[in-house]
N, C-alpha and C positions, 0 to 999 in steps of 0.2 A: 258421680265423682264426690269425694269426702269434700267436707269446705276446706279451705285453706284459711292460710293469712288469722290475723286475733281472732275469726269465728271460728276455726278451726280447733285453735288453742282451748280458747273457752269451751270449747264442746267437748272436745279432751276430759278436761277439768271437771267439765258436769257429770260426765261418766263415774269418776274417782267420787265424786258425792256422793253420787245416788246409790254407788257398791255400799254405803257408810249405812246408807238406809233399808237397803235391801232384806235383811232378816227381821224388819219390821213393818215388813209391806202385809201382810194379812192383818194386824193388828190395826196399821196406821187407813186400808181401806175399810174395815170396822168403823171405826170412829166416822170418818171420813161421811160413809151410808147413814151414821144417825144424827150430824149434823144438823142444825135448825137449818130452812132455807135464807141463803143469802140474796143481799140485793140485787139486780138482775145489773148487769152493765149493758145490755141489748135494749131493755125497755128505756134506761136510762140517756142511752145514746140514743130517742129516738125524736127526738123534741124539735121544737119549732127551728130552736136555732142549732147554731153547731156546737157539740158537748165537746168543751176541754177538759183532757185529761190530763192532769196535774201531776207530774212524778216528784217520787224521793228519788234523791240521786245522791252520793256523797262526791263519785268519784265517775271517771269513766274512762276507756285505753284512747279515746279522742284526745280529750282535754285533759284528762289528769288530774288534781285535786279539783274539788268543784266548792264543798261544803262539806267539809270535814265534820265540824262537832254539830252537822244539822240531828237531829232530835225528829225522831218518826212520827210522833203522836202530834208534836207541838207543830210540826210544818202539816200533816195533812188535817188539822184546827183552821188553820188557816188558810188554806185550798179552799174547803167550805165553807169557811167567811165570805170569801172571794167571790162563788159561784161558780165554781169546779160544779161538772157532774160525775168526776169520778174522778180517785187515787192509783196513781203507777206506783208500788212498790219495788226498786229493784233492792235482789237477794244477794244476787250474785257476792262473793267476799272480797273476791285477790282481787280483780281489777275495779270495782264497782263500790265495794267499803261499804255492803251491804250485808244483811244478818236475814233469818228467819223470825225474829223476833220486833222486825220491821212490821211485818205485816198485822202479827197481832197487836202490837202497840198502836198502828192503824186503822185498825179496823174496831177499837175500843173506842180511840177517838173523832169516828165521825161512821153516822149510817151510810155513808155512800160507799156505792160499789167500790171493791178494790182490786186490781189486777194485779198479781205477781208477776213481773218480768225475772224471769231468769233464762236456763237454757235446761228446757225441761227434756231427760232423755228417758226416765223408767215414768212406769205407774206410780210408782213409790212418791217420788217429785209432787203428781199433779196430789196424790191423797192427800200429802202433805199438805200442799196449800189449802185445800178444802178444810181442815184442822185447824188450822192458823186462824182463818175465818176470811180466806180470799173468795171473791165473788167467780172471778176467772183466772186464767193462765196462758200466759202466754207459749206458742207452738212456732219456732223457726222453719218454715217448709227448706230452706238451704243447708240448716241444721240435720235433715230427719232422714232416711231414705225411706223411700215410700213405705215397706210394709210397719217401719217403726211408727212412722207417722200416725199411719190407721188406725196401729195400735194406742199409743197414746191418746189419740180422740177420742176411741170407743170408751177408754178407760174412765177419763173426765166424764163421758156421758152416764157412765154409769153412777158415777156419784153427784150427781148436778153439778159440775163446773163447770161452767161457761169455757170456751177457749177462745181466741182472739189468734187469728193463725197469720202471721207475716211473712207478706213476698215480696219480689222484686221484680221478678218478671211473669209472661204468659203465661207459661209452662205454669209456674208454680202457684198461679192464681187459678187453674185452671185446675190445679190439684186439688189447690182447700174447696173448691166447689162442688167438686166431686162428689168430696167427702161430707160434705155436708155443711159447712162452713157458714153459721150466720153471720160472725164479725170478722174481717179481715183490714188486716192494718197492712198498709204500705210503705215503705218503709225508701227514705231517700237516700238515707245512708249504707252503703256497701259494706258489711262488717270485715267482712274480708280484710278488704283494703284501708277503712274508715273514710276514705271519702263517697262528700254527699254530691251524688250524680242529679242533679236540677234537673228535674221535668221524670222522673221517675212517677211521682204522686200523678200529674198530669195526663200519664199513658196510661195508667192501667185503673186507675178511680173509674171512671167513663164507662168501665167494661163490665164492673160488679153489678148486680143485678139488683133493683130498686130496693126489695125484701133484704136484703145482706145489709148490714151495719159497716160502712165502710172508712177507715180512721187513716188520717194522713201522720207522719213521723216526719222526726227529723228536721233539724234545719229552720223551726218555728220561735220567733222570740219578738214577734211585732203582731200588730194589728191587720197590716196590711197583706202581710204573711197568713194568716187566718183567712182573709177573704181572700186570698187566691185561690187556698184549698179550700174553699166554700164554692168559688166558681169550679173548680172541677169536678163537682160533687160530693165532695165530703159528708160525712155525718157528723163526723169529730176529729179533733185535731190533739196529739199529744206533745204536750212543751214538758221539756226534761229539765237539761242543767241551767237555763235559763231565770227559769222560777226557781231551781234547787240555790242558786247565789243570790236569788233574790233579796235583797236586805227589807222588803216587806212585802213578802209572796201573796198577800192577801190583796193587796191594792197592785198588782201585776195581774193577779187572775182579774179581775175585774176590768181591769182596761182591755184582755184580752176575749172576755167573754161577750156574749151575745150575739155574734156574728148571724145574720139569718142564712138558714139551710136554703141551698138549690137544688132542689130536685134533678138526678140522675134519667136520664130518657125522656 
């Protein structure tokens, strides 16, 4: 079934983008293939403790304004001050108050890995990121039907971009592994709907295999939140609009950092 509800919409939306790009998909997977290698977000999430991933966020169809005049470069400076081990870029425009020129301005200002969150539906999409200078991309398995899906992954593979693939349930955890799936993110929040279903991270972390890089969402904006998704496994934890209002994102990531990793099995 197609998604419904805001992921639906936005998946819509990312369609009508990516048509924008489409007659520069040979040119922009060129580029894309002679890219210098980016920082790995897999090696980087695989550290003693649990790696937070620090997003830009301006905006989101949850909350709504978040950080309007935040500055991409000047917030992911400050992630790395912090002890971020990696940058969430979101792209997204209409609901999100994000740009493509997020990424680049982020990934000027700091060598850590950077993940594009958007809602990636062509090849064109993931080329694009790898041009920008993103390390990974993010893959909605509730966004994708299955043979789109494949396709998009094989496509990132072919140009080194890492993908970071998010689910919510069995099934669809059960796809990205399939596929091949080093990092998967789980995701507490139902886009659908926008509410965040508690104990979503807790059911399906446990079940990802030691080797997978497994990232909990959603719903993270304390310490103690952190070592929860440490106890069920985690490898990393991503805090969004949290840090994005932060009025000093640098000493927020650091309160939230160094949590020690628990070992899955």
């Amino acid at each position: 079934m197609p998604p419904e509800g805001t992921l639906g919409a936005l998946t819509n939306t990312a369609f009508d983008r990516a048509a924008a790009l489409q007659s520069r998909t040979s040119e922009l997977e060129a580029q894309a293939d002679s890219m210098p290698p980016a920082p790995s977000l897999f090696s980087a999430l695989r550290a003693d403790h649990v790696g937070l991933i620090a997003e830009v966020k301006r905006a989101s169809p949850s909350r709504g304004a978040i950080h309007l005049g935040l500055d991409a470069a000047t917030q992911a400076s400050a992630y790395r001050r912090g002890g971020a081990a990696a940058i969430s870029v979101l792209t997204e425009p209409d609901r999100f108050g994000g740009s493509d020129d997020d990424i680049a301005a982020a990934a000027k200002a700091t060598l850590l890995p950077i993940l594009r969150k958007d809602f990636h539906v062509s090849p064109s999409q993931l080329y694009q990121a790898r041009c920008l200078g993103a390390s990974a991309a993010l893959l909605i398995a509730r966004a994708l039907e299955p043979g789109l899906f494949l396709w998009l992954f094989e496509a990132a593979k072919a140009v080194d971009l890492e993908i970071v693939v998010e689910v919510r349930n069995i099934a669809e955890l059960d796809r990205a592994l399939a596929a091949g799936a080093r990092i998967i993110g789980v995701n507490n929040r139902n886009l659908e709907t926008l509410v965040i279903e508690h104990g979503t991270v807790e059911a399906l972390i446990p079940r990802i295999p030691r080797g997978v890089v497994a990232i909990a969402e959603s719903g993270y904006e304390d310490r103690a939140g952190i070592e929860r998704a440490a106890s069920s496994g985690a490898d990393a934890v991503l805090v969004g609009s949290f840090l994005s209002a932060a009025a000093d994102p640098a000493t927020e990531v650091q309160r939230l950092a160094g949590v020690l990793r628990v070992s899955r099995g």
